[in-house]
Backbone as CSV, one residue per row, in Angstrom:
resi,resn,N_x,N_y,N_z,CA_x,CA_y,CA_z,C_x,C_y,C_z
1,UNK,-24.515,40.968,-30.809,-24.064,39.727,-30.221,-23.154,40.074,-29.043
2,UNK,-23.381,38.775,-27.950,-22.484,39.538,-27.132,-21.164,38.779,-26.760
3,UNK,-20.093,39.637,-26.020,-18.761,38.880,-26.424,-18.595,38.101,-25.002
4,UNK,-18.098,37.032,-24.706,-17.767,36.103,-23.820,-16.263,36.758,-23.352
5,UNK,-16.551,37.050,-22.146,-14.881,37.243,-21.815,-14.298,36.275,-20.512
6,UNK,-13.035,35.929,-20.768,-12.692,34.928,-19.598,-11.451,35.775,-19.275
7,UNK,-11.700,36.533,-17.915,-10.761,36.922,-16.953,-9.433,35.982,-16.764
8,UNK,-8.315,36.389,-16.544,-7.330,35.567,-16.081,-7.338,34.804,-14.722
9,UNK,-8.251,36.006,-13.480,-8.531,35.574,-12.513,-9.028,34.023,-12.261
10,UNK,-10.367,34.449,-12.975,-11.216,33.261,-12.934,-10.854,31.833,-13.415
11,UNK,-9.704,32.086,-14.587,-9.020,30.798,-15.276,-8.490,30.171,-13.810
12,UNK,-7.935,31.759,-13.335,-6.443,30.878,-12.609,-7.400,30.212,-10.948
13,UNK,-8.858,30.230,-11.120,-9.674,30.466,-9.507,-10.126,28.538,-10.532
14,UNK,-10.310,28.770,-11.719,-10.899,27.305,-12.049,-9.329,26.490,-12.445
15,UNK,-8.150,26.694,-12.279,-7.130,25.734,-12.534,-7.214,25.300,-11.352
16,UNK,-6.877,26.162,-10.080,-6.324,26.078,-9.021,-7.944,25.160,-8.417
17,UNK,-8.965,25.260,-8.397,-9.866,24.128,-8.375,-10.032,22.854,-8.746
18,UNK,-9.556,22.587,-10.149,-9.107,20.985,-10.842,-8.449,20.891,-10.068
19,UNK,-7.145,21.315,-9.614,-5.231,20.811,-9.472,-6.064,20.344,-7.730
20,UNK,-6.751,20.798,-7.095,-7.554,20.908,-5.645,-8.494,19.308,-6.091
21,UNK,-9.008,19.305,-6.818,-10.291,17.908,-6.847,-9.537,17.192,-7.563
22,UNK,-8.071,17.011,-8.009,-7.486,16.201,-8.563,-6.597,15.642,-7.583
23,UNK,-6.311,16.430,-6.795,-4.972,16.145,-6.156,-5.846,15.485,-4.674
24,UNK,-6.923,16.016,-4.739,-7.728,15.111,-3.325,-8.211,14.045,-3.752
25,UNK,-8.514,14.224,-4.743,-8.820,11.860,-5.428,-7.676,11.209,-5.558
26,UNK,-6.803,12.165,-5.897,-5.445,11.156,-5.828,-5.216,10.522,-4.501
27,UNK,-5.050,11.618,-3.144,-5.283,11.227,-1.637,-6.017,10.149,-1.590
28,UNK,-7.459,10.472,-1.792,-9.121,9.232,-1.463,-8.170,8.109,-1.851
29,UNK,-7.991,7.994,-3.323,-7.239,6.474,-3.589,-5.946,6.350,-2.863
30,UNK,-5.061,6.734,-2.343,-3.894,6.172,-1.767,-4.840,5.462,-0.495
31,UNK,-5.473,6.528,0.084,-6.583,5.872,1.494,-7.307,4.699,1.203
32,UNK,-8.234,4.700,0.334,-8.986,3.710,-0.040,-7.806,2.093,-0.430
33,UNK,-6.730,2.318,-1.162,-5.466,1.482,-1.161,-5.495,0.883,-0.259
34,UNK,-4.652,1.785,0.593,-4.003,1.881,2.045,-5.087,0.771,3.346
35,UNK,-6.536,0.983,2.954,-7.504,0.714,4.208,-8.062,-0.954,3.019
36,UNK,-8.257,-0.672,1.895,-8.212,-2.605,1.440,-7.581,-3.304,1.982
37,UNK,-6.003,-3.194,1.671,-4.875,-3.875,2.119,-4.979,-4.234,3.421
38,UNK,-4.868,-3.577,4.412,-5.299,-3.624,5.968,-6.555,-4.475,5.976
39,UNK,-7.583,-4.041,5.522,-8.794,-4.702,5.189,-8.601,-6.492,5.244
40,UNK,-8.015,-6.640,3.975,-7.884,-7.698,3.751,-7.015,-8.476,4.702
41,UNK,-6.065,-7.722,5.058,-4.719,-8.619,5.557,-5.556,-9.167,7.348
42,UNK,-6.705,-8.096,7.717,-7.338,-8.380,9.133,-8.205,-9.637,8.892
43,UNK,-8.711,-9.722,7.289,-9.902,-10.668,7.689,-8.974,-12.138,7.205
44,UNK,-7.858,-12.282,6.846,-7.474,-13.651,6.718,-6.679,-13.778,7.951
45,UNK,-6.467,-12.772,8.884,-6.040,-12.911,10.334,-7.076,-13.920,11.290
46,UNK,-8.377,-13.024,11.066,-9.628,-13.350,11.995,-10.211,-14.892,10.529
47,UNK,-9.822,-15.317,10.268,-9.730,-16.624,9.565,-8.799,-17.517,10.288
48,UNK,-7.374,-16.779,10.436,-7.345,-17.664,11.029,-7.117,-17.955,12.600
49,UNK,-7.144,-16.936,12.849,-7.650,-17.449,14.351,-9.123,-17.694,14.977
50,UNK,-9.611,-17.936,13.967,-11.109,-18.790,14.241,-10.563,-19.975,13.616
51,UNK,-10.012,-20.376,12.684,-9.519,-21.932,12.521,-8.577,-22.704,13.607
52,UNK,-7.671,-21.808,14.336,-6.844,-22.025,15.524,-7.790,-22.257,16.645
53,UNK,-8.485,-21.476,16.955,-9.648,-21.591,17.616,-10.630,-23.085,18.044
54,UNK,-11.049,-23.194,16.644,-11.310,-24.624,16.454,-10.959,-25.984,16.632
55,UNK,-9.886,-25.697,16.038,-8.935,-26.397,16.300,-8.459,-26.810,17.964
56,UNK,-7.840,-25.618,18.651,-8.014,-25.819,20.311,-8.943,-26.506,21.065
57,UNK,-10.381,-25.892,20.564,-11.485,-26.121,21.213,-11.488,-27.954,20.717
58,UNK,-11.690,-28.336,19.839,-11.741,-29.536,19.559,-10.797,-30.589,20.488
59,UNK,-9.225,-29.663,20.377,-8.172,-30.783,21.474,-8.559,-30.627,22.804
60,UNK,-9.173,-29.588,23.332,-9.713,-29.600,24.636,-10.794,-30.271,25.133
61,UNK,-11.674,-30.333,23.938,-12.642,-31.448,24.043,-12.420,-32.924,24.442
62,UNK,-11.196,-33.610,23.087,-11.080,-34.547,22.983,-10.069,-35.101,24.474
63,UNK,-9.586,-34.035,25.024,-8.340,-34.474,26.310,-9.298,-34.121,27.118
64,UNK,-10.518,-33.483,27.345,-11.750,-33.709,28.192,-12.238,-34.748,28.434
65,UNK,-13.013,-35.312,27.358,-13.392,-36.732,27.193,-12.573,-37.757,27.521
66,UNK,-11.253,-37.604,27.218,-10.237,-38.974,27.734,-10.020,-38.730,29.176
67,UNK,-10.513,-37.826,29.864,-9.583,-37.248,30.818,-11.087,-37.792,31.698
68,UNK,-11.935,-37.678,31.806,-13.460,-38.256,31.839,-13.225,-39.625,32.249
69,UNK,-13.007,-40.479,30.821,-12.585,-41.870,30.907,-12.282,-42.606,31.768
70,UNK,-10.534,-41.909,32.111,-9.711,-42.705,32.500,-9.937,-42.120,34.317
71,UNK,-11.092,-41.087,34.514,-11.034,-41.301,35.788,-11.884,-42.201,36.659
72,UNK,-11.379,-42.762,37.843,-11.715,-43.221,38.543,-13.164,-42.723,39.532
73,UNK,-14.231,-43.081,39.586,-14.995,-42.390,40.626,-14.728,-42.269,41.894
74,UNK,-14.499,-41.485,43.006,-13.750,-42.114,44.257,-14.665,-43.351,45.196
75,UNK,-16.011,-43.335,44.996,-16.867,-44.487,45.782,-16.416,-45.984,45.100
76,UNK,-15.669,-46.001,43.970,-15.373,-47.317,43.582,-13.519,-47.771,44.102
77,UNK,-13.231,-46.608,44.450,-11.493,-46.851,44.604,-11.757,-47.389,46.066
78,UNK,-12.617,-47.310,46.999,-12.376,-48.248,48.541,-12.966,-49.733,48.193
């Protein structure tokens, strides 16, 4: 039978690999955190300045149209 041997090297070449793919997912998630938050906080921005938006466009309309109205043509003012 044969005997399995585990070097110290190799322990210390596979710790120092976990503590490496542990400690870089820990990173990914602070990033992945970090870029939701931002994420999110941009798209209720661009919410609302497309509702502001709307909003403008509509009062510019409506002071268009009155503004239309109340003018005079100049062939009727002589």
């Amino acid at each position: 039978m044969k005997k399995v041997e585990l070097h110290v090297d190799a322990l210390a070449v596979i710790v120092l690999v976990f503590a490496a793919s542990f400690g870089f997912n820990l990173y990914q998630r602070y990033q992945y955190s970090s870029l939701l938050q931002e994420h999110t906080q941009l798209q209720w921005k661009a919410q609302d300045t497309e509702f502001n938006w709307k909003i403008a466009k509509g009062r510019l309309e409506k002071c268009t149209a009155a503004a239309k109205a109340s003018v005079v043509p100049p062939t009727a003012a002589k």
